[in-house]
N, C-alpha and C positions, 0 to 999 in steps of 0.2 A: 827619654831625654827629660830633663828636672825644668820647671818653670823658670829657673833662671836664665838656661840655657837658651830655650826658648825668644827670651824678652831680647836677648842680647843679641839673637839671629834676626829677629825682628826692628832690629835697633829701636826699641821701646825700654824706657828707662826702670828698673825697677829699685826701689828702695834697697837691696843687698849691693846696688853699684854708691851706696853714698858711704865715705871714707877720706880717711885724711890725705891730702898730697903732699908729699916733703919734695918734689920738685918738676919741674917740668920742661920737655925739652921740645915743644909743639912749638911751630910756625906755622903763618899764614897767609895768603896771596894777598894783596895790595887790594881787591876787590872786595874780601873781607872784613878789610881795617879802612875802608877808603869813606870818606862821606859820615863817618862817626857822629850823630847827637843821643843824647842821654834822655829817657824819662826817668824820673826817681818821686817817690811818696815815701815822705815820712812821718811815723806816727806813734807819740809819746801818750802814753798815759799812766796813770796809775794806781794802785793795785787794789783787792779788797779792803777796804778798810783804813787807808792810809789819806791823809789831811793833803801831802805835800807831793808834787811830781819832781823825786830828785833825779830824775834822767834826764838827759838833754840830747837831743840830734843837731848835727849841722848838715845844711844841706840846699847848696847856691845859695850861700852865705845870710841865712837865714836860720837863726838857734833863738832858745828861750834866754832873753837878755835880763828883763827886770821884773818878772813877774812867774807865778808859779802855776803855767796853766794844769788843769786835772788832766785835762785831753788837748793835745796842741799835736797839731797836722799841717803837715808841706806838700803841695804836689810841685813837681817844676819841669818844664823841658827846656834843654839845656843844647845850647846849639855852640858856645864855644870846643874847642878842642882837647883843654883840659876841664878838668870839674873835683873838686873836692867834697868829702863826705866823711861824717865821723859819728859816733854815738860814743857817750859815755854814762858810768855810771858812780856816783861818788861813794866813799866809806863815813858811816860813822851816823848821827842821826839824820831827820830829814834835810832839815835847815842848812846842817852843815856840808850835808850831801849834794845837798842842789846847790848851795856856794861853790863847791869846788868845782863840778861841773860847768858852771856861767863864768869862772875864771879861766878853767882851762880851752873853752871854746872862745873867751875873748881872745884871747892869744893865740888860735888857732886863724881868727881871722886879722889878727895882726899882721900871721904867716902869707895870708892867702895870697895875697899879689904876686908876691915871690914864688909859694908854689906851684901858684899857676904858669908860669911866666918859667916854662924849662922847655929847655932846647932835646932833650933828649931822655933813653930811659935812663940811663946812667945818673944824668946829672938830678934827675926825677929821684931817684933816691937815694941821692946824696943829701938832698933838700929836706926828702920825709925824715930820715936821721938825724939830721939838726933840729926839726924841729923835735921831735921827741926826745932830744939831749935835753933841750933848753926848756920843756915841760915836765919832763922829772927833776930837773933840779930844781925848780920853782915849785912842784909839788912840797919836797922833802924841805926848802927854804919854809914853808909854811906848814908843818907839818900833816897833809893832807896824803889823803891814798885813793887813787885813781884805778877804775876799769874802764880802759878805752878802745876803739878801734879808729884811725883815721888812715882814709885810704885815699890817693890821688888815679883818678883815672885819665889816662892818655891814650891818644889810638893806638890801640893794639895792645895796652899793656895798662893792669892795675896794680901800682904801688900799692904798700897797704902797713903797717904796722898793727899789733893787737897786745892785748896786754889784759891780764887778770879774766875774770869770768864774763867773758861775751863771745860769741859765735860769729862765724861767716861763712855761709854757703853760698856756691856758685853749681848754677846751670847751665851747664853749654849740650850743643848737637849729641853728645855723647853719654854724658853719665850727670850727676850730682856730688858736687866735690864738697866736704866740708874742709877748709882753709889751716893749718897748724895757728894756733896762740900760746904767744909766750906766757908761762904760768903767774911770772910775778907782777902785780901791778905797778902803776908809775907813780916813784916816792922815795927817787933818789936809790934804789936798790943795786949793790952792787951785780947781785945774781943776774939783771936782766942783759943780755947781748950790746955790746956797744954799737952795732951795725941790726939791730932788728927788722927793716922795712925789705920786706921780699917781693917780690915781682912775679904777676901771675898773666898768662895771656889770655885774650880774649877775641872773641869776635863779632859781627852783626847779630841779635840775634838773642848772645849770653844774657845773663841775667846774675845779679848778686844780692845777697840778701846778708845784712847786718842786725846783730841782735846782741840785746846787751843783756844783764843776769835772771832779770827774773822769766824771759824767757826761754835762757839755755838752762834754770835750772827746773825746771819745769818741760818743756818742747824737746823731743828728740832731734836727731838729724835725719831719722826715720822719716817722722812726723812731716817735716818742714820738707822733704822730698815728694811723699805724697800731694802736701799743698803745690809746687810748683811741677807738676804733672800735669793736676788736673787743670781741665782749660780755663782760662782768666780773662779778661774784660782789662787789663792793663796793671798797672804797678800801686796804684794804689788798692785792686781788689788783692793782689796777692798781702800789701802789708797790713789791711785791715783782717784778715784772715787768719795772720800770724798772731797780730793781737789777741784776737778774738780765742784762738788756742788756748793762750796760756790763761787769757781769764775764767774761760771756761774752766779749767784745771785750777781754778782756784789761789793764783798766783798774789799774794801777799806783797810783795816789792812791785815798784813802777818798772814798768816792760816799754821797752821803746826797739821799734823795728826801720831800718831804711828797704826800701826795693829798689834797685837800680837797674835799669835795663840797658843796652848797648843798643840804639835802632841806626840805620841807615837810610838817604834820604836816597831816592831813583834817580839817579843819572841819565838825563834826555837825553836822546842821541843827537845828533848836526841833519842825519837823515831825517830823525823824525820832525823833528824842527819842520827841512824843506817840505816834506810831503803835508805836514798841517798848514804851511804854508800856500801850497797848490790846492791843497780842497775848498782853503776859504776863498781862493782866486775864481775858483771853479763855481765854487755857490754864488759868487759877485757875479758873475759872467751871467748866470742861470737865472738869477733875480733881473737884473738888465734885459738880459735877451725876453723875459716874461715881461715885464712891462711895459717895454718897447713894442713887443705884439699886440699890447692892447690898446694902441692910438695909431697904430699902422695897419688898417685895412685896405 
């Protein structure tokens, strides 16, 4: 029997299970998707040699606004029910790169209210579609060319759009999935899908990992499977890690990574409740009946 076989009887994840999903028809119990908050770390920097950080993350509505950090970092846990997440990376030189990027993440948080603010998966991407209509045509009104990813996560399910050269792997109980992206960037292009924003499930647990060019042209999906195998310390070890990758490999463009994780909070029981209620009754009692013995001889 061949080592992969092996890993898979073992349900141990090996890098030959990491591959693209063109769709998915998995569900999952209410226990699964119940109690949903988010850790997520995001972390831009950029590259050998380069003056200007033209990457930009969003991430709990936190992006590079007016300033060009080298190295700029988010941790956040995220306890609403919806949560938005994006990386981009812009065309053309630095200055003008990291303009289009703080434009298109303005307008992303223009969005945000709204896309936060959905009743369901449906209407969840009907929302991500509009906004990426209304971002490519503001691209192409300004003559600008965008590689982006923004993805809306809700319980049980992450909306997602992508576009041009960035990455999205996802880890769940099972294997390491790398995400489809649409090849042309956003800049008014007739070739890219009128409906692009696809819907991926998830549950307690998963994990997703966003990356924009200079670490998918650099980092395998290999590579970045291994990283999230081995054991981690939380969401921002695994995106300092991914960073650290492509610099090591000598990555020349600014590399910006998000990590997102899907956690669940414990649901107390009404029994547990009563019974820590009784012991602290009990230890009252214990403490009483002990003091009382010591003035009644």
């Amino acid at each position: 029997m061949n080592n992969n076989a092996n890993n898979s009887q073992s349900g141990e994840l090996h890098t030959s299970q990491a591959h693209s999903l063109t769709g998915s028809n998995e569900s999952f119990s209410e226990s699964e998707i119940s109690g949903i908050e988010y850790e997520a770390y995001g972390y831009s920097k950029a590259g050998h040699g380069v003056t200007t950080n033209s990457d930009n993350f969003y991430c709990n509505r936190a992006y590079m606004k007016g300033f060009k950090y080298m190295d700029f970092k988010k941790n956040a846990y995220i306890m609403e029910k919806t949560s938005l997440f994006a990386v981009c990376t812009g065309e053309g030189d630095e200055d003008w790169a990291d303009e289009t990027c703080k434009l298109a993440l303005e307008m992303l948080n223009e969005y945000e209210s709204d896309l936060t603010e959905t009743a369901n998966e449906k209407e969840a991407i009907a929302k991500v579609n509009s906004f990426v209509s209304a971002c490519d045509s503001f691209m192409a009104s300004q003559g600008r060319q965008l590689h982006m990813i923004v993805a809306l996560i809700i319980p049980g399910a992450m909306i997602y759009a992508s576009f041009g050269k960035v990455m999205l792997v996802h880890k769940n109980k099972k294997r390491i999935i790398e995400h489809p992206v649409v090849t042309g960037m956003l800049v008014g292009s007739s070739a890219l899908p009128s409906m692009p924003a696809k819907s991926v499930p998830y549950r307690k647990g998963d994990v997703f990992v966003f990356c924009t060019r200079g670490i998918k042209s650099l980092v395998s999906v290999e590579t970045l499977a291994e990283e999230l195998k081995t054991e981690h310390t939380g969401m921002k070890d695994i995106a300092v890690r991914v960073i650290g990758k492509a610099i090591a490999c000598g990555v020349t463009e600014s590399s910006t990574c998000i990590a997102v994780e899907a956690k669940g909070h414990e649901n107390v029981s009404m029994l547990a409740y009563i019974i820590s209620i009784l012991c602290c009754i009990i230890t009252i009692t214990d403490i009483v009946l002990i003091i009382r013995s010591l003035f009644i001889r």
